[in-house]
N, C-alpha and C positions, 0 to 999 in steps of 0.2 A: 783209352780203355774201351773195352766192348760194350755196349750198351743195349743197344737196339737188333732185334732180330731181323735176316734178311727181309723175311716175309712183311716187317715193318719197314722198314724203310724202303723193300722194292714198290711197296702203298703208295706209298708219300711222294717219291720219285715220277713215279706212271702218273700222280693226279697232278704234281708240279709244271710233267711237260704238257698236257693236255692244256693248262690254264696259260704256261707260258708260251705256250705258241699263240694262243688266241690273243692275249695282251700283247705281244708283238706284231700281228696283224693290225691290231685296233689304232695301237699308240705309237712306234715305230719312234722315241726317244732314243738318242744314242746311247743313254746307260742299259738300256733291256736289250741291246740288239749288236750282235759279231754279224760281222761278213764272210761265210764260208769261202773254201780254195775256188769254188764254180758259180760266186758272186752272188749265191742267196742269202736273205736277210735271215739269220738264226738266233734264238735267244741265248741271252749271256744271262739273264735276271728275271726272276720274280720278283715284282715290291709285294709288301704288306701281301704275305698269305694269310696272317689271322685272320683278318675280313672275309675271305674268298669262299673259306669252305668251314664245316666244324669240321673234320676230320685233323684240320691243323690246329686247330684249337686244341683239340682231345690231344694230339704228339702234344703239343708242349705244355701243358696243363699235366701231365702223367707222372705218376709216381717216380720214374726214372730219372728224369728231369728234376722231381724234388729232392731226392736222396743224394744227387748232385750237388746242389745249390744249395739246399736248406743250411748244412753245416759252416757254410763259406759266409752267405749274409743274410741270413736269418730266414725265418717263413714269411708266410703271404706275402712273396715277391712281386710285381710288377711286372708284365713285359713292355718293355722299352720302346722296341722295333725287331723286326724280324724283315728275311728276306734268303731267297736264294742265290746264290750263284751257281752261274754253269758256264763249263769251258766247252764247247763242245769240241771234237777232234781237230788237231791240227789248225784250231784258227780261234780258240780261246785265248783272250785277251791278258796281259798281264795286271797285275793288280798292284801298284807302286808301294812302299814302305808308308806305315802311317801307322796313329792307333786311333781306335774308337773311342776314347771319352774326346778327340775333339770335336764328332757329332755329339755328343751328349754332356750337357753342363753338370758332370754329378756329383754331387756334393754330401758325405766326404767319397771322394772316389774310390776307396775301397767295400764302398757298399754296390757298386757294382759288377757285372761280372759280363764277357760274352760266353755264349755256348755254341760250338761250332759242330754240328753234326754230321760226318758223311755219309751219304747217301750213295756213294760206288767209291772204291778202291780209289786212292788220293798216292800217287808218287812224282817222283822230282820231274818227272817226264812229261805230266797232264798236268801239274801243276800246283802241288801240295803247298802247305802253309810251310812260312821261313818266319822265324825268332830271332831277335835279338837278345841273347842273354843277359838279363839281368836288366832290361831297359824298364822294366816297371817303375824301378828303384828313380829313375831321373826327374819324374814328373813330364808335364805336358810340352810339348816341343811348339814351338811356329808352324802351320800346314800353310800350303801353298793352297791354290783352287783355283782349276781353269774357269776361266769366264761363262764357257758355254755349256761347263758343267761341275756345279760345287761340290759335287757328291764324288767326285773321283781327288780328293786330298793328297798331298802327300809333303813329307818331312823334305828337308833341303838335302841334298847328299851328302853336304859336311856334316850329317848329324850320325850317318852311317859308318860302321865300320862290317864290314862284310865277311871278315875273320871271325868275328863273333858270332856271323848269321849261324840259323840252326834248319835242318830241314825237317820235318814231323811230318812222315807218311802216315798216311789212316786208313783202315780196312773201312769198309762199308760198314756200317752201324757203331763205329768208333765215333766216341764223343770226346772234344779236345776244348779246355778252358782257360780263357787266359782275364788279366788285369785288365782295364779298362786305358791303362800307360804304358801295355805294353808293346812296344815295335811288332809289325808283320806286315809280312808280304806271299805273295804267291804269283809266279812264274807264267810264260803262256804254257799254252798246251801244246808240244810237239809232237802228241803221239795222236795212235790209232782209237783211246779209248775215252770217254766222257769223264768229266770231272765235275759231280754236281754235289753242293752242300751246303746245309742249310743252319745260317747262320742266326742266332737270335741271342737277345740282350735285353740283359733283367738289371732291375733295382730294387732293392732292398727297401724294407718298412723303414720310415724314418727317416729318407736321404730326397731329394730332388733330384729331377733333370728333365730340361726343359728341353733338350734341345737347340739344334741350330736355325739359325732363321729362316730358313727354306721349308721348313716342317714340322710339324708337333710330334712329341714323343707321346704313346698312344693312351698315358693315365691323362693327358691332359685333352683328349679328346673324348665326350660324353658317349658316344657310340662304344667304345671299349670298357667304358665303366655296365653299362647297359646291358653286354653280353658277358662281363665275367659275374654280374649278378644274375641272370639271364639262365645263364648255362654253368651256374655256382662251380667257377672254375676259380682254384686257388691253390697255390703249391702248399 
């Protein structure tokens, strides 16, 4: 569904790449950073924009975003973690089958939710989200995790069936939600155009989630309790 107006998300976009070029100068991890076709270092990731700027604060703190989520699991949500992905042309990364409650311990896990927002047109070509039908319903699978980087998960391939995949293109300011159980993936990017969207994840009043051992989910860190009192941000 439509959510967001150009003029918003071309915002959010332009202060993304600004921030994410310079985090890929500074830090140059292999999760923030593709290798373009002519061997420059390009970003794939934003981590934690809440922190960076209020601007992202105010996006995801905005009535649209509540009117979203409010009905699904309840008010005064949490954000969880937040982050961008970007494919840039012809050399964005794939992103393997997996679901996000196995970064987040959350309990019951349907007080969770992600929100995935694009931020430029999203098709099968640059690299759009793929579904598994109905895979909420299974509960939590086994992830695998490379050694040299936990954060890149994924489900075993016996767990796939790829007939059931789904592809969910999104126009720019389209906002797409799914379970916290459910299967996804997205493709590289084989075209001419950018694929950049901005994914965050909430918790609901009443439920936990802690997190994977690599990182705290950000109600458990005092610096985000600080600014949503701070900057009385609260869906």
């Amino acid at each position: 569904m439509n959510v967001f107006t150009r003029n918003e998300t071309d915002e959010i976009a332009s202060l993304v790449n600004q921030l994410a070029i310079k985090q890929t100068l500074d830090e140059e991890e292999p999760v923030l950073i593709d290798v373009s076709e002519a061997g420059k270092l390009t970003p794939r990731k934003l981590a934690e924009p809440f922190y960076l700027s209020p601007r992202f604060r105010q996006f995801l703190f905005s009535r649209q975003i509540a009117q979203l989520i409010n009905p699904i699991i309840g008010p005064d949500a949490d954000l969880l973690f937040d982050h961008v992905f970007m494919k840039p042309p012809r050399c964005g990364a794939q992103k393997h089958w997996h679901q996000d409650g196995f970064y987040f311990d959350i309990a019951p896990p349907e007080k969770g939710i992600t929100v995935w927002i694009a931020l430029c047109d999203a098709h099968e070509e640059n690299g759009c989200l793929r579904y598994m039908s109905g895979s909420h319903k299974t509960g939590l699978l086994p992830h695998k995790q490379p050694e040299n980087n936990p954060a890149l998960a994924q489900v075993s391939k016996d767990n796939i069936d790829i007939e059931k995949s789904v592809a969910v293109p999104a126009k720019r300011g389209d906002v797409i939600l799914h379970h916290y159980h459910t299967l996804h993936s997205s493709g590289p990017n084989h075209s001419t155009d950018s694929r950049v969207a901005y994914a965050t994840h909430w918790l609901g009043k009443g439920s936990t989630g802690a997190g994977a051992s690599w990182f705290k989910t950000y109600p458990l860190r005092e610096e985000y309790r600080h600014l949503i009192r701070e900057e009385s941000l609260r869906l």
